[in-house]
C-alpha positions as CSV (number, residue, x, y, z in Angstrom):
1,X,19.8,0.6,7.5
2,X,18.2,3.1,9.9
3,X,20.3,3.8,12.7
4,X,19.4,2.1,16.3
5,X,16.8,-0.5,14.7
6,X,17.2,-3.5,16.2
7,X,18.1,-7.1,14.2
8,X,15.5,-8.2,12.2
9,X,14.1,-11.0,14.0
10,X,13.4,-8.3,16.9
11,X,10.3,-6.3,16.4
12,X,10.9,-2.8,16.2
13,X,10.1,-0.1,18.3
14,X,7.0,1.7,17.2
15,X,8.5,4.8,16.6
16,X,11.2,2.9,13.8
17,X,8.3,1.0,12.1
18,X,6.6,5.1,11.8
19,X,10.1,5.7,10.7
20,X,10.3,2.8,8.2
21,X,6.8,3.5,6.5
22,X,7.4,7.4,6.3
23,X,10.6,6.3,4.2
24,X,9.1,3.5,2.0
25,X,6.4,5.7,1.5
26,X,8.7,8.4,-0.5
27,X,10.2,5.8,-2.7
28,X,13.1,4.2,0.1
29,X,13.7,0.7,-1.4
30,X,15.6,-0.6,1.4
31,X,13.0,0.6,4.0
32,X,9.9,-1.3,2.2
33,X,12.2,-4.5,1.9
34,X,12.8,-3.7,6.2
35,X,9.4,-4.1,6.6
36,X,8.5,-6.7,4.3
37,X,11.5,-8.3,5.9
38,X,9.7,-7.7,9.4
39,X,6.1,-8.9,8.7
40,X,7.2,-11.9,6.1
41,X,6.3,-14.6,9.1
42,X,3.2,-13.1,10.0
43,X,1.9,-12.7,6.2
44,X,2.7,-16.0,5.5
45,X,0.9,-17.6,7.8
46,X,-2.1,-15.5,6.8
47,X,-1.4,-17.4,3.4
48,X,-1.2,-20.5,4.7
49,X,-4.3,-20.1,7.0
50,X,-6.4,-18.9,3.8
51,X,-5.1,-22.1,1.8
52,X,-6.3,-24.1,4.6
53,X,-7.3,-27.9,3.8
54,X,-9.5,-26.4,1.1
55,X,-6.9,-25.4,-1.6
56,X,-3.7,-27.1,-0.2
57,X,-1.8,-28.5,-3.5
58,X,-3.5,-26.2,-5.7
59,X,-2.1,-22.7,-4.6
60,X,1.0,-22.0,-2.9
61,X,1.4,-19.6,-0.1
62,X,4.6,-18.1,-1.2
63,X,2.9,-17.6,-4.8
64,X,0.2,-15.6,-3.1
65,X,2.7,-13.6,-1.0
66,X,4.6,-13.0,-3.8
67,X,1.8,-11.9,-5.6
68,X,1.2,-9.4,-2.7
69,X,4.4,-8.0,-2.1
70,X,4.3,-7.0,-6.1
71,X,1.3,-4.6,-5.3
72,X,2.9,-3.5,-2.3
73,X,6.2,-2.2,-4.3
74,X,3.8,-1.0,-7.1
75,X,1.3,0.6,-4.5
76,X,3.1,1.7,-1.5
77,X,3.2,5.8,-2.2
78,X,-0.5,5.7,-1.4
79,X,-0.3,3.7,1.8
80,X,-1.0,6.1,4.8
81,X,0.7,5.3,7.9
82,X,-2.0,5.5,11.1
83,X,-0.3,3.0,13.9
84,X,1.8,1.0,14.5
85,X,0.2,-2.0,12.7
86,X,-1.5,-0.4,10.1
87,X,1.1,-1.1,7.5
88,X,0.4,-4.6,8.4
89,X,-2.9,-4.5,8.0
90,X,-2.7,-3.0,4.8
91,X,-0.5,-5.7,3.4
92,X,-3.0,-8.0,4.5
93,X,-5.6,-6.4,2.7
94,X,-3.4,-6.5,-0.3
95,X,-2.9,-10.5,0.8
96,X,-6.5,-11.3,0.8
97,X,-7.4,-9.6,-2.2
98,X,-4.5,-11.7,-3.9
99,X,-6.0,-14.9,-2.5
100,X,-9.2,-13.9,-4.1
101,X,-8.1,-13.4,-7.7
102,X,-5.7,-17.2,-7.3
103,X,-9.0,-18.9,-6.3
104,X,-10.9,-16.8,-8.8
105,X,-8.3,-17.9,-11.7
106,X,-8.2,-21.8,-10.8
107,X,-12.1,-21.8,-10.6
108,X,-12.2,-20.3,-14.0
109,X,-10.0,-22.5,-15.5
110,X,-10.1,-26.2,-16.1
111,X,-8.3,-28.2,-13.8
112,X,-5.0,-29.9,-15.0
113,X,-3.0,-31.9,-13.6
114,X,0.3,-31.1,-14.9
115,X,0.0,-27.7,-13.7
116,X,-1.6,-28.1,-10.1
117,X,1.1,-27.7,-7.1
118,X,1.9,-31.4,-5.2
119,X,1.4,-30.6,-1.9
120,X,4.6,-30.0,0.5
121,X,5.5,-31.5,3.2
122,X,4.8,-29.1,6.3
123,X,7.2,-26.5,6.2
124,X,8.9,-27.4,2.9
125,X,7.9,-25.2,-0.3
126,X,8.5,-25.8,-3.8
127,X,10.6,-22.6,-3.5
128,X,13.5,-24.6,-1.6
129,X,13.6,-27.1,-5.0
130,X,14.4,-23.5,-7.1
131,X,16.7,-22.2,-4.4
132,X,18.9,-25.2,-4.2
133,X,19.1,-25.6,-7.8
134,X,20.2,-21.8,-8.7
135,X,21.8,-20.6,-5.7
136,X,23.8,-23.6,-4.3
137,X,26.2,-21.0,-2.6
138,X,24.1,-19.3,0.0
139,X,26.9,-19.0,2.7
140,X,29.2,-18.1,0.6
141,X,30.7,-14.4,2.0
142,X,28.7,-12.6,-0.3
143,X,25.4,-14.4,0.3
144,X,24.8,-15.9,4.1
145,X,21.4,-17.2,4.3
146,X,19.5,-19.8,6.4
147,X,17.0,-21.6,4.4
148,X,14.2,-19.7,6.0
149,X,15.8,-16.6,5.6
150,X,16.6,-17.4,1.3
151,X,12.7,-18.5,1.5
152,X,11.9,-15.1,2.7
153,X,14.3,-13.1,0.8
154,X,13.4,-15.0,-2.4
155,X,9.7,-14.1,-2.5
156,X,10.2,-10.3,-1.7
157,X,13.3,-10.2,-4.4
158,X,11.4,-12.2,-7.2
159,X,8.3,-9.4,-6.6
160,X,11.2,-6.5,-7.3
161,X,11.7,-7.9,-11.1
162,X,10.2,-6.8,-14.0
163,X,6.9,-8.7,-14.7
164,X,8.6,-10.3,-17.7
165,X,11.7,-11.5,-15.8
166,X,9.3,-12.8,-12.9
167,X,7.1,-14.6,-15.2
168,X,10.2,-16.4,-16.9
169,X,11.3,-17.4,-13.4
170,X,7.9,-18.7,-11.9
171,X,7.4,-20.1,-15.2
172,X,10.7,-22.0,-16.0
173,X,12.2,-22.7,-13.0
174,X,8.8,-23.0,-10.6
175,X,6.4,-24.5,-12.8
176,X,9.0,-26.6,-14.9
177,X,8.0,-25.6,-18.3
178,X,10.6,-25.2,-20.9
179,X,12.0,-22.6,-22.5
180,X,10.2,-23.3,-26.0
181,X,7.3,-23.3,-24.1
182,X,7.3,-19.7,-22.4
183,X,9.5,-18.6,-25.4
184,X,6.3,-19.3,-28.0
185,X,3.6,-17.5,-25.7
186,X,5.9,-14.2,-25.3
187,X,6.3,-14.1,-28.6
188,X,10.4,-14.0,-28.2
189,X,13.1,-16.5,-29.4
190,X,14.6,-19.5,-27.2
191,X,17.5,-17.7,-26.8
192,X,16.2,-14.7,-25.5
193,X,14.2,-16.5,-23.4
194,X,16.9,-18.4,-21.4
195,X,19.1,-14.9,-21.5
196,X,15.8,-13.2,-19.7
197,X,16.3,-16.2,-17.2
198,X,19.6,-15.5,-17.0
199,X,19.6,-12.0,-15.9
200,X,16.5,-12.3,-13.6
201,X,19.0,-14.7,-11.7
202,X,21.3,-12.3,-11.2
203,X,19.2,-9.6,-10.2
204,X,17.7,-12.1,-7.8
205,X,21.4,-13.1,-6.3
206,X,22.1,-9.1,-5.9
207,X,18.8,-8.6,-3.9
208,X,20.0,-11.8,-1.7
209,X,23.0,-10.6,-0.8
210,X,21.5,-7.6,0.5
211,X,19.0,-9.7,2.1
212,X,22.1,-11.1,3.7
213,X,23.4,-7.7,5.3
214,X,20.0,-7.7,7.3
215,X,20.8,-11.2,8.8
216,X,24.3,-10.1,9.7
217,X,23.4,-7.0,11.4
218,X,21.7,-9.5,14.2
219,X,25.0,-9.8,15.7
């Protein structure tokens, strides 16, 4: 953590988010995850404003935010820091154009049932359902998490895995379908399939705990 920034709730002081982007920027990890950490509330509702009435129960807000913080890992060396708020506005850029392509992929498809997202209740997300069922233990010592704060460190871990770890995650444990299922389409056995699973959960339950060292540093 960079020294003197305040807890995480707390906005920063311009001169740490300068400091944070200039870091993220030359490949620091921990420093993009701070600022994804930072803006998560604001960039979701951005999501959730763009799903509006329209698209409610057919895209998800932390599917499109996920989406987004992937090309924000993948893309951050060529952001170029100019203000306070331009990183945010650059993720946002990244958000809309994410929105785009998820209402340009359900257009193009037909529409089916079995795979369209029931709508949630306000506030839930279908992300709570996968959290309580694969990491029971959040306040355990290793991993202290509200709920909020799991929903927010789960979509910026699951954009950190490999694209073939994250598709077995969103594919399995988000959209339900079994393992024979997502095993047949990649072209890989059952078992390897469900050992895939396996270890994206535990790369996912590493990047929560260190999602938990932000929350404790509030005190």
């Amino acid at each position: 953590m960079i020294e003197g920034m305040d807890a995480p709730d707390q906005h920063p002081s311009s001169v740490q988010i300068e400091s944070l982007c200039q870091s993220a920027v030359r490949g620091d990890t921990a420093a993009l995850e701070r600022l994804l950490w930072i803006y998560h509330g604001r960039l979701l509702s951005a999501a959730r404003r763009k799903i509006g009435v329209d698209w409610q129960g057919k895209l998800d807000a932390e599917d499109i935010l996920q989406e987004t913080y992937v090309h924000v890992f993948a893309d951050i060396r060529g952001f170029q820091y100019q203000g306070e708020d331009s990183f945010l506005h650059w993720a946002s850029r990244i958000l809309d154009h994410r929105f785009i392509d998820q209402v340009r992929r359900m257009r193009a498809r037909k529409r089916d049932a079995q795979r369209e997202i029931a709508p949630a209740a306000a506030g839930d997300s279908r992300y709570d359902g996968f959290i309580a069922r694969c990491f029971p233990d959040l306040n355990t010592p290793s991993i202290a998490l509200s709920r909020q704060d799991a929903l927010r460190a789960i979509v910026m871990c699951m954009a950190q895995l490999p694209e073939h770890y994250r598709e077995v995650v969103q594919r399995h444990y988000l959209d339900e379908e079994p393992l024979a299922a997502i095993a047949s389409d990649m072209n890989r056995s059952e078992d390897a399939v469900r050992r895939m699973a396996s270890r994206a959960l535990d790369q996912l339950e590493i990047c929560l705990g260190r999602a938990s060292d932000y929350v404790r540093s509030r005190g």
